[in-house]
Backbone as numpy.savetxt, mean C-alpha at the origin, in Angstrom:
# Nx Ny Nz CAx CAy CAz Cx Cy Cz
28.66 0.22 10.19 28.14 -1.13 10.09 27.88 -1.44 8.61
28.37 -2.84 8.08 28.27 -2.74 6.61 26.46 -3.79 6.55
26.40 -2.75 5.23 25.09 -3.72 4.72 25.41 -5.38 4.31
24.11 -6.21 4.62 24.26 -7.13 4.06 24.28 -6.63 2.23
24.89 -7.87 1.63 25.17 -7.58 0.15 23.61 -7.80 -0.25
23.09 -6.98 -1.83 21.71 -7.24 -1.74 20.81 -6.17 -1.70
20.48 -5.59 -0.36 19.97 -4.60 0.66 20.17 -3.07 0.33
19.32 -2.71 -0.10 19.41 -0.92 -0.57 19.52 -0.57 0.43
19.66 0.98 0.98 18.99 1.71 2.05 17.62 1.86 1.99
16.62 1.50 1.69 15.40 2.29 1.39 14.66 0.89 2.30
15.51 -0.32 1.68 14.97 -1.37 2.20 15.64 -1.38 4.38
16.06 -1.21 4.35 16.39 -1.32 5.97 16.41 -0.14 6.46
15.81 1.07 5.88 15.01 2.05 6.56 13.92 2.21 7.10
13.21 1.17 5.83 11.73 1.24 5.77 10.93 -0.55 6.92
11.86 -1.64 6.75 11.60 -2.52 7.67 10.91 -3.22 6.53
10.33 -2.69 5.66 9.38 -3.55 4.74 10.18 -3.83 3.08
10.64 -4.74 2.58 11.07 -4.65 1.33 10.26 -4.23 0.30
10.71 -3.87 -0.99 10.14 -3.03 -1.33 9.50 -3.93 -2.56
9.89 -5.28 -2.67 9.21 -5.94 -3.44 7.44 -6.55 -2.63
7.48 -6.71 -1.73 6.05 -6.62 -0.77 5.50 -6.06 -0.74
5.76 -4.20 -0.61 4.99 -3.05 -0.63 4.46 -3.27 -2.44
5.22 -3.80 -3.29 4.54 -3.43 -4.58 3.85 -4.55 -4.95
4.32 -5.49 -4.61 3.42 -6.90 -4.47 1.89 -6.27 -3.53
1.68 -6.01 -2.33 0.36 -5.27 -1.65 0.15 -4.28 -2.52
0.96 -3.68 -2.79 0.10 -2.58 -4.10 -0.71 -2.84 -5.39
0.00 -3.87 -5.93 -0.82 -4.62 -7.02 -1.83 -5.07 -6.45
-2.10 -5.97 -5.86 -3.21 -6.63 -5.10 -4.21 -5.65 -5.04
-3.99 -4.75 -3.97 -5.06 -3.97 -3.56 -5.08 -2.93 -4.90
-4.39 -2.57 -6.12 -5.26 -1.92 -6.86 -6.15 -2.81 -7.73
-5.79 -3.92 -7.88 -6.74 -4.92 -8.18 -7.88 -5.17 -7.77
-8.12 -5.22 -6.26 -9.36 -5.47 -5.54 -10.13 -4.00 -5.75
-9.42 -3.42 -5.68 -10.19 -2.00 -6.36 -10.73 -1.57 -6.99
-9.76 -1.97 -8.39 -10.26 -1.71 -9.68 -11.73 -2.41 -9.90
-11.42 -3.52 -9.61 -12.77 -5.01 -9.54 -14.18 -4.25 -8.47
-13.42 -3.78 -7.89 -14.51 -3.16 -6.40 -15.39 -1.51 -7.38
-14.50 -1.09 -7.74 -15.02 0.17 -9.01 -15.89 -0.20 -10.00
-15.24 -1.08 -10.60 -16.03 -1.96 -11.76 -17.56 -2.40 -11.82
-17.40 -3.22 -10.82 -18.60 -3.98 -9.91 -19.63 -2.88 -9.60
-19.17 -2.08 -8.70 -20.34 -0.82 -8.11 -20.53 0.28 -9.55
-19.93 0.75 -10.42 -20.23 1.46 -11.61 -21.06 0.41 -12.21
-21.02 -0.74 -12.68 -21.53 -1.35 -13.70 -22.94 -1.94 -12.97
-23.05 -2.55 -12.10 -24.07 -3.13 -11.32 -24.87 -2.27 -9.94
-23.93 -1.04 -9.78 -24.77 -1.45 -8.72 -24.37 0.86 -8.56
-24.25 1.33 -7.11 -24.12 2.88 -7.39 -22.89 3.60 -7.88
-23.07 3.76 -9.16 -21.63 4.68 -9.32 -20.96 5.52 -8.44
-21.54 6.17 -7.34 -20.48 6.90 -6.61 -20.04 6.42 -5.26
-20.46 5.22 -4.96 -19.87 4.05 -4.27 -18.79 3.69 -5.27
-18.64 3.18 -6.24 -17.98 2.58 -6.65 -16.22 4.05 -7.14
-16.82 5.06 -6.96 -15.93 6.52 -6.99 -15.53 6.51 -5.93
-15.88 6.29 -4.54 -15.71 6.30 -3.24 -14.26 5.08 -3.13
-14.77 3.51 -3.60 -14.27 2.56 -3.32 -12.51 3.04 -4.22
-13.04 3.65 -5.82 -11.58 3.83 -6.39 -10.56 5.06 -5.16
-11.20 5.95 -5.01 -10.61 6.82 -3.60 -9.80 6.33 -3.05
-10.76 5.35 -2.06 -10.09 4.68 -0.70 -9.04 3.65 -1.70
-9.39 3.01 -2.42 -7.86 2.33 -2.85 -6.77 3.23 -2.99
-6.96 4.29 -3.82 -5.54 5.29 -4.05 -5.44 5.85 -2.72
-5.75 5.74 -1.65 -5.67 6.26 -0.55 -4.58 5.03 0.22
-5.15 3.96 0.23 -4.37 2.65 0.61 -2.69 3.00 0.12
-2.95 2.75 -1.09 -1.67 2.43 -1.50 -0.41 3.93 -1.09
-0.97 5.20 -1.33 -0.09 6.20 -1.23 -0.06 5.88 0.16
-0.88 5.79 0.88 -0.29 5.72 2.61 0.33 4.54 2.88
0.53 3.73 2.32 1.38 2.52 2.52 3.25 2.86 1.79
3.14 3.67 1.26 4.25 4.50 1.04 4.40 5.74 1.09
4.00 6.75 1.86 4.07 7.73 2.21 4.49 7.42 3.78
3.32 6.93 4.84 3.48 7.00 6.39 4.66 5.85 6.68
5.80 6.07 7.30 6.72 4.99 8.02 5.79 4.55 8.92
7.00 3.03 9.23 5.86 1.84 10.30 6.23 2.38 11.78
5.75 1.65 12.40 5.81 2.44 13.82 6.89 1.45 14.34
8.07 1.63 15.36 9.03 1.07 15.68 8.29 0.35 17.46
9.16 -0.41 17.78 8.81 -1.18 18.35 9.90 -0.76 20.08
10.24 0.62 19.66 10.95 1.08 20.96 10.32 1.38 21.97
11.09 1.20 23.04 10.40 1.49 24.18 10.09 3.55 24.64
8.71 3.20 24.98 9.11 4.85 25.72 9.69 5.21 26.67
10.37 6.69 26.76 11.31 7.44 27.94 10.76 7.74 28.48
């Protein structure tokens, strides 16, 4: 079956293009960084160590775990 022209493999493996996954990646290290910032400067530093965590946690599992398919079970 030929690819549409365009279309990597990585992109119709994954279901998600790969300009979205890095587009959500920016975002959320943004809200992060801001979320780190905020709790170090104002408020408990290791909340705000916690919050940088769970962002690098976001993003590697948003490219590490595949999406779940929509097949039926046997």
């Amino acid at each position: 079956m030929k690819r549409p022209p365009g279309r990597s493999r990585l992109i119709k493996e994954t279901g998600v293009p790969t300009t979205i996954k890095l587009t959500l990646s920016l975002i959320v290290a943004l809200v992060g960084l801001g979320a780190y910032l905020l709790e170090t400067k104002l408020g408990d530093p290791t909340i705000g160590i916690i919050a940088g965590l769970l962002t690098a946690f976001m993003i590697l599992s948003m490219w590490i775990f595949p999406e779940t398919s929509k097949k039926k079970a046997q």
